[in-house]
PyMOL commands that place a pseudoatom at each C-alpha (Angstrom):
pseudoatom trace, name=CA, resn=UNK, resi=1, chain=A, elem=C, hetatm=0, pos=[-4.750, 10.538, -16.867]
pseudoatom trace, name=CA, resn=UNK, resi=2, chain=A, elem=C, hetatm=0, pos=[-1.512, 9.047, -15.667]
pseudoatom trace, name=CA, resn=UNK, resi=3, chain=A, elem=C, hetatm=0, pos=[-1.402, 6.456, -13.140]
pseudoatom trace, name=CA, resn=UNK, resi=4, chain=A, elem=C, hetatm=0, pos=[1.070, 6.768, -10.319]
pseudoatom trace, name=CA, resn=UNK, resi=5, chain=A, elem=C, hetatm=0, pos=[2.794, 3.670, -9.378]
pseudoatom trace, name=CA, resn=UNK, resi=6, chain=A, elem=C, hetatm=0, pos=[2.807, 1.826, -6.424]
pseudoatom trace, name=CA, resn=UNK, resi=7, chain=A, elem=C, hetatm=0, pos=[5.264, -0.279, -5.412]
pseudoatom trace, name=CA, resn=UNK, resi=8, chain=A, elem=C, hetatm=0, pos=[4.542, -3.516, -2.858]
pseudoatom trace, name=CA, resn=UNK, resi=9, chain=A, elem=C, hetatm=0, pos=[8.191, -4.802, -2.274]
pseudoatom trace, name=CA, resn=UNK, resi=10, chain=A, elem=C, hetatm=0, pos=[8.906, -8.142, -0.443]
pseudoatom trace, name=CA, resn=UNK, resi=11, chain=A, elem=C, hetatm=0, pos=[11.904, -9.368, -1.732]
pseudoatom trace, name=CA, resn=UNK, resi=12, chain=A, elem=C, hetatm=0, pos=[14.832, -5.984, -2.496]
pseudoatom trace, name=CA, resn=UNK, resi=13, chain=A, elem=C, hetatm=0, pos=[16.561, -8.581, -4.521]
pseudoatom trace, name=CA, resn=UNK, resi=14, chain=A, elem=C, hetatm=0, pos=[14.607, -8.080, -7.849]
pseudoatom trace, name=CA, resn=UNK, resi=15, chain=A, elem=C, hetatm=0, pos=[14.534, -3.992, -7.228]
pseudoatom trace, name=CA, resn=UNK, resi=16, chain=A, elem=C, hetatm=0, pos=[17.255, -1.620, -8.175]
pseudoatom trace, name=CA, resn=UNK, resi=17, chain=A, elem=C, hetatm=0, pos=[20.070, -1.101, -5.799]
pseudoatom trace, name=CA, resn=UNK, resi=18, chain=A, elem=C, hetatm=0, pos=[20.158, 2.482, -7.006]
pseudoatom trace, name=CA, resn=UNK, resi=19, chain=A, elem=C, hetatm=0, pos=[16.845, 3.431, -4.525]
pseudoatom trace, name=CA, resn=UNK, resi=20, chain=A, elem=C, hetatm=0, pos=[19.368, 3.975, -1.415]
pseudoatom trace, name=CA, resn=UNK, resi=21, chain=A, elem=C, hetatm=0, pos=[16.574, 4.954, 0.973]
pseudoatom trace, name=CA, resn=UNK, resi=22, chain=A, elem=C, hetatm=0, pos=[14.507, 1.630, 0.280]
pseudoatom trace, name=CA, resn=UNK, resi=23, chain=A, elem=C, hetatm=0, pos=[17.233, 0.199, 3.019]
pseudoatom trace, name=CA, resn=UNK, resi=24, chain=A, elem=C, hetatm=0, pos=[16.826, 3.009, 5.544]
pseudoatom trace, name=CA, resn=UNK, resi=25, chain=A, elem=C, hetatm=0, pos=[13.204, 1.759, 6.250]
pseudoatom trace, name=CA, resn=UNK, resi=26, chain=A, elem=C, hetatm=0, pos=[11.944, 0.348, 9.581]
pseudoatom trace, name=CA, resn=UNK, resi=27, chain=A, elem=C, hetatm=0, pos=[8.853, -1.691, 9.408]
pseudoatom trace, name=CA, resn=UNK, resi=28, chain=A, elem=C, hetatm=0, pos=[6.048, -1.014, 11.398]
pseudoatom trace, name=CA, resn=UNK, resi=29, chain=A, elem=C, hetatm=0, pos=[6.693, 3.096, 11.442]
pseudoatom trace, name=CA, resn=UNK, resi=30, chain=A, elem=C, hetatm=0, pos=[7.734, 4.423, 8.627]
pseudoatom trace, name=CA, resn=UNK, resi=31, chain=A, elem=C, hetatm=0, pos=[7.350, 1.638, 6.021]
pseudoatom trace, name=CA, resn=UNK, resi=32, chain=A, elem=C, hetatm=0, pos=[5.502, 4.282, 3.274]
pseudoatom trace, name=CA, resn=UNK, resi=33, chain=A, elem=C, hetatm=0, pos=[7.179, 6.922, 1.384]
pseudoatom trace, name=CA, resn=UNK, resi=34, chain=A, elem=C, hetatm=0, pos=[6.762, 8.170, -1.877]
pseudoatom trace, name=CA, resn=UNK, resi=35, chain=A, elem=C, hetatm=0, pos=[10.331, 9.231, -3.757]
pseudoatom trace, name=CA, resn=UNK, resi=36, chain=A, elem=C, hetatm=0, pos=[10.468, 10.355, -7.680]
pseudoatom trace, name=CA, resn=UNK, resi=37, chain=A, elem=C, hetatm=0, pos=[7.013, 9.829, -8.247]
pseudoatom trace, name=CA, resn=UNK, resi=38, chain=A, elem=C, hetatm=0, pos=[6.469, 6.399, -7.115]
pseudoatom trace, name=CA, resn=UNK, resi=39, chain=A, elem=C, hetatm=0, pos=[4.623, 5.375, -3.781]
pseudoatom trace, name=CA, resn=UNK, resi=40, chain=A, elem=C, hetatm=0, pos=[6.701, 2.600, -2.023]
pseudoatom trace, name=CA, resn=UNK, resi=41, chain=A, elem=C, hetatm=0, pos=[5.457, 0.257, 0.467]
pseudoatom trace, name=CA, resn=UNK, resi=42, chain=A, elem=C, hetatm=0, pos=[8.403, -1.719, 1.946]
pseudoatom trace, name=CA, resn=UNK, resi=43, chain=A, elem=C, hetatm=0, pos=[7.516, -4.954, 3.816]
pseudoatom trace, name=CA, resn=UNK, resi=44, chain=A, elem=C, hetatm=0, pos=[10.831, -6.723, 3.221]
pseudoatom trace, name=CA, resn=UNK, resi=45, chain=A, elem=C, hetatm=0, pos=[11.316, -6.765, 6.935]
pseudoatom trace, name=CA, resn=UNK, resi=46, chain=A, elem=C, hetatm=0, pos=[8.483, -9.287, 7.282]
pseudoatom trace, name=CA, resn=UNK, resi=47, chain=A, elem=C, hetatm=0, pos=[9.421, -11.515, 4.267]
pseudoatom trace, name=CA, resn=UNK, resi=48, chain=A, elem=C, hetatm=0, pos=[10.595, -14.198, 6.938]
pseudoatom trace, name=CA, resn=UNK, resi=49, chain=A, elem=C, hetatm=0, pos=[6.786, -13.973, 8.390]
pseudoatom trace, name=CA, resn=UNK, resi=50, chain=A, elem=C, hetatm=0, pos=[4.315, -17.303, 7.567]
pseudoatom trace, name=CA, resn=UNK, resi=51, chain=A, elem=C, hetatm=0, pos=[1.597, -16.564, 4.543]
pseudoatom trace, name=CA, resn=UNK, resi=52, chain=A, elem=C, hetatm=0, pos=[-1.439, -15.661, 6.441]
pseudoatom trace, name=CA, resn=UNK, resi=53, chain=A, elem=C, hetatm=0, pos=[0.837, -13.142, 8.992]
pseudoatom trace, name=CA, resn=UNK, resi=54, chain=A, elem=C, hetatm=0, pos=[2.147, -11.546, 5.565]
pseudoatom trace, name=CA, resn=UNK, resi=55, chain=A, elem=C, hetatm=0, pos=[-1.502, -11.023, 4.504]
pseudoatom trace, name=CA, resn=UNK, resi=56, chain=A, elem=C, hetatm=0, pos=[-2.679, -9.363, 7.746]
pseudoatom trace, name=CA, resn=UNK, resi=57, chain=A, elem=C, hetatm=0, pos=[0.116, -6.751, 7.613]
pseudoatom trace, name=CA, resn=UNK, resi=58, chain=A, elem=C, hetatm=0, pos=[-0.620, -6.385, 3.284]
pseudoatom trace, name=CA, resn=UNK, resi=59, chain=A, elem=C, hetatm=0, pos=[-4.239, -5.803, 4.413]
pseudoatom trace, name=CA, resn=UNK, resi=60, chain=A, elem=C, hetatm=0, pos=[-2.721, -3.581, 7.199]
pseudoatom trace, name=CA, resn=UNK, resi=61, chain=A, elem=C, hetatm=0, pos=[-1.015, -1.815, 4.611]
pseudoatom trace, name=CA, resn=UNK, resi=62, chain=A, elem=C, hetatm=0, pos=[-3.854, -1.229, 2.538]
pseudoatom trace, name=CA, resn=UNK, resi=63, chain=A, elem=C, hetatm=0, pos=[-5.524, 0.710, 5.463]
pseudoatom trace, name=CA, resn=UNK, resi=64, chain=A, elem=C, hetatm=0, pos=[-2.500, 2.593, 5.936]
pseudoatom trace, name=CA, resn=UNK, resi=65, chain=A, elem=C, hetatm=0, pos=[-1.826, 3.467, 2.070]
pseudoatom trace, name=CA, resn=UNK, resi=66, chain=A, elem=C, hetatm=0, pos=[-5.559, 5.000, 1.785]
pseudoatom trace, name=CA, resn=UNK, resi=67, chain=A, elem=C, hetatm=0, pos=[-4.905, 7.230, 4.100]
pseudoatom trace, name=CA, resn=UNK, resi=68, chain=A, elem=C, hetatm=0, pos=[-1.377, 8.376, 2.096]
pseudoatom trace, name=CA, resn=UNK, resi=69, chain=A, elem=C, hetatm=0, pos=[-2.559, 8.453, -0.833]
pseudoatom trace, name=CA, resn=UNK, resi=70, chain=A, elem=C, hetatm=0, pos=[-4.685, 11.459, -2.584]
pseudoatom trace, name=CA, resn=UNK, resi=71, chain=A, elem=C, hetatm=0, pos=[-7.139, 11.723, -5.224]
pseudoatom trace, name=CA, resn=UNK, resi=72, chain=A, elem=C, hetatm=0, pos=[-5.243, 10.409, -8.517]
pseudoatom trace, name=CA, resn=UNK, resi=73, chain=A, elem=C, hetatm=0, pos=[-5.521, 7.032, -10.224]
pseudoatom trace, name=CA, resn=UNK, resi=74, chain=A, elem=C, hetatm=0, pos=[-2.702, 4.487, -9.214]
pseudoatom trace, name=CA, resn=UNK, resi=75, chain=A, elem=C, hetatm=0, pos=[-1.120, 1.320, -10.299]
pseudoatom trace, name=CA, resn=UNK, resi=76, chain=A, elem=C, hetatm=0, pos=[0.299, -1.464, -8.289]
pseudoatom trace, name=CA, resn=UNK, resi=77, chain=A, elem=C, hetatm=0, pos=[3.347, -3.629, -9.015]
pseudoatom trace, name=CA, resn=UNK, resi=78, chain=A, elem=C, hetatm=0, pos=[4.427, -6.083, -6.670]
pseudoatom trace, name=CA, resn=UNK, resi=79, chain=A, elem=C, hetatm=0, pos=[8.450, -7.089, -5.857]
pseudoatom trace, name=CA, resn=UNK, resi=80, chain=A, elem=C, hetatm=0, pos=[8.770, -10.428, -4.381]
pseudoatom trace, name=CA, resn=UNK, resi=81, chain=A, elem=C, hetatm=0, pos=[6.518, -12.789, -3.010]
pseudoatom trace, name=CA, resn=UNK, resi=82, chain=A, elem=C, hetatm=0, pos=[3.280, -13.696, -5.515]
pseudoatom trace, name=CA, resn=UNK, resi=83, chain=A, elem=C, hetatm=0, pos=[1.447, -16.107, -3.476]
pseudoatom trace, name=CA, resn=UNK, resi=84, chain=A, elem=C, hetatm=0, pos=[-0.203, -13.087, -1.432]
pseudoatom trace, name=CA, resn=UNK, resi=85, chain=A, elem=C, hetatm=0, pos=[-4.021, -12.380, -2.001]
pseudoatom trace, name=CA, resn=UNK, resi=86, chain=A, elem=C, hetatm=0, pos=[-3.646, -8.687, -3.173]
pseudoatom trace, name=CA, resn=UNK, resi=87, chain=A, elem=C, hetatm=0, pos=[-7.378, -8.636, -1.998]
pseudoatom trace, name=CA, resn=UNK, resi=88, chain=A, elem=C, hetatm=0, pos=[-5.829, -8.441, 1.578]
pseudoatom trace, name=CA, resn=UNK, resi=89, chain=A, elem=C, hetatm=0, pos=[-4.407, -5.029, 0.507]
pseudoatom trace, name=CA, resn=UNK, resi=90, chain=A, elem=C, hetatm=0, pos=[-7.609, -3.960, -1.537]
pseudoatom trace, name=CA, resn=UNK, resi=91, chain=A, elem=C, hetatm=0, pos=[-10.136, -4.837, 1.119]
pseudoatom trace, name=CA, resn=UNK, resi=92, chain=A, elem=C, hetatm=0, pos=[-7.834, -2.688, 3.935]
pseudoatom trace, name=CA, resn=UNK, resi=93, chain=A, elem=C, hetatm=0, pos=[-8.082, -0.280, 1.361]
pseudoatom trace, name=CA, resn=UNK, resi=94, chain=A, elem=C, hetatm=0, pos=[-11.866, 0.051, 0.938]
pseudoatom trace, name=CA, resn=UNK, resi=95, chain=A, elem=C, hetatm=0, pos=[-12.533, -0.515, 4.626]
pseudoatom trace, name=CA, resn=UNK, resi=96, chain=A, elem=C, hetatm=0, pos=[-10.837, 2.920, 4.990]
pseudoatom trace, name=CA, resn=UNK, resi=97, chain=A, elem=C, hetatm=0, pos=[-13.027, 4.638, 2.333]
pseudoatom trace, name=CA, resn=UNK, resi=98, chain=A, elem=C, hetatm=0, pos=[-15.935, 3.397, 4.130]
pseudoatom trace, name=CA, resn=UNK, resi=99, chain=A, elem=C, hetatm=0, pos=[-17.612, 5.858, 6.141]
pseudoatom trace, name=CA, resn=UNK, resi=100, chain=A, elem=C, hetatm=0, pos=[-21.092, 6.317, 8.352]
pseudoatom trace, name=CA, resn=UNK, resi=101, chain=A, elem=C, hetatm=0, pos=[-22.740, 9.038, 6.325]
pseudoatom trace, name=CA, resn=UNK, resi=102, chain=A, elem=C, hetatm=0, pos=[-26.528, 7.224, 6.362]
pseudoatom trace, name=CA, resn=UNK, resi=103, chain=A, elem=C, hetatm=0, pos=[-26.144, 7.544, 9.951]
pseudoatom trace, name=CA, resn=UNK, resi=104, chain=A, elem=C, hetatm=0, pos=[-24.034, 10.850, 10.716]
pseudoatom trace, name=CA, resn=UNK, resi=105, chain=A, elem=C, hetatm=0, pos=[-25.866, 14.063, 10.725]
pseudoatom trace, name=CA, resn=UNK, resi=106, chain=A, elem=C, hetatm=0, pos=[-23.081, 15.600, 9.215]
pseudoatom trace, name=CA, resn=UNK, resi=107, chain=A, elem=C, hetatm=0, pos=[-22.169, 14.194, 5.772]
pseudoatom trace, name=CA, resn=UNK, resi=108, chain=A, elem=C, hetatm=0, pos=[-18.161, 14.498, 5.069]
pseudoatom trace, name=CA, resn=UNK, resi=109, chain=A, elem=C, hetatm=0, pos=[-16.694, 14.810, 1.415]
pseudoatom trace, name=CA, resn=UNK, resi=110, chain=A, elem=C, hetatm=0, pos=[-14.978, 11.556, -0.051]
pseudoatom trace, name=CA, resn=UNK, resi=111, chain=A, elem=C, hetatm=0, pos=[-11.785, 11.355, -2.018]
pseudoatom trace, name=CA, resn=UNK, resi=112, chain=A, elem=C, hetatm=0, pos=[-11.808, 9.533, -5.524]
pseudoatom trace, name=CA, resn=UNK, resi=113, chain=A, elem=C, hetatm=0, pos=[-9.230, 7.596, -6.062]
pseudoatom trace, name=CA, resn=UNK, resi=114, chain=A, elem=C, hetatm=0, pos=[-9.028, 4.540, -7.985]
pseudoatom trace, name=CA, resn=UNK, resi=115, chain=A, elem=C, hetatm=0, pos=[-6.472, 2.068, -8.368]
pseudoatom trace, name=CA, resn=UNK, resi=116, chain=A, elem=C, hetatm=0, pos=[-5.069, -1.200, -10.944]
pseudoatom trace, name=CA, resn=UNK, resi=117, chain=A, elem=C, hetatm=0, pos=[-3.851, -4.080, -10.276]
for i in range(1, 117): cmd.bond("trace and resi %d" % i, "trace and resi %d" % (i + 1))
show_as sticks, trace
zoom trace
């Protein structure tokens, strides 16, 4: 099965010019969008942000991009800044799978999706 790439961008410097719309994006409302088959998550806008802000809005990101995504396998590639604990983004991403079926009377149907690093 192919994996379907996801890109975490901090830095536009070290991605192609050629993805026009990358620049049209606002940060906090519309900072996901998928465009020729790739997922892109855009935080350039908060590059100038200290290490640990960075990580709470990666982590926020993570919550947001479960909820975008659907059930297919994925791969992420980060632009820009390394230092960042990709667990920040995996950890928002999980806490959005998480659900209360022991304790719901009603049980709900999960999506699969997995994802690489």
């Amino acid at each position: 099965m192919q994996k379907l790439p996801i890109y975490i961008l901090f830095n536009l410097d070290k991605f192609p010019k050629s993805k026009k719309k990358i620049r049209e994006i606002s940060f906090p409302s519309n900072f996901i969008f998928k465009q020729d088959g790739v997922i892109y998550v855009c935080l350039h806008q908060i590059a100038h942000l200290d290490k640990m802000q960075k990580n709470f809005y990666l982590f926020n990101a993570g919550k947001k991009l479960r909820n975008f995504c659907s059930d297919k396998n994925y791969e992420i590639k980060y632009f820009g800044d390394k230092s960042l604990n990709i667990n920040c983004l995996i950890l928002g991403w999980h806490l959005m799978e998480y659900s209360f079926d022991n304790f719901k009377t009603n049980k709900t149907i999960k999506k699969k999706i997995k994802f690489d690093i």
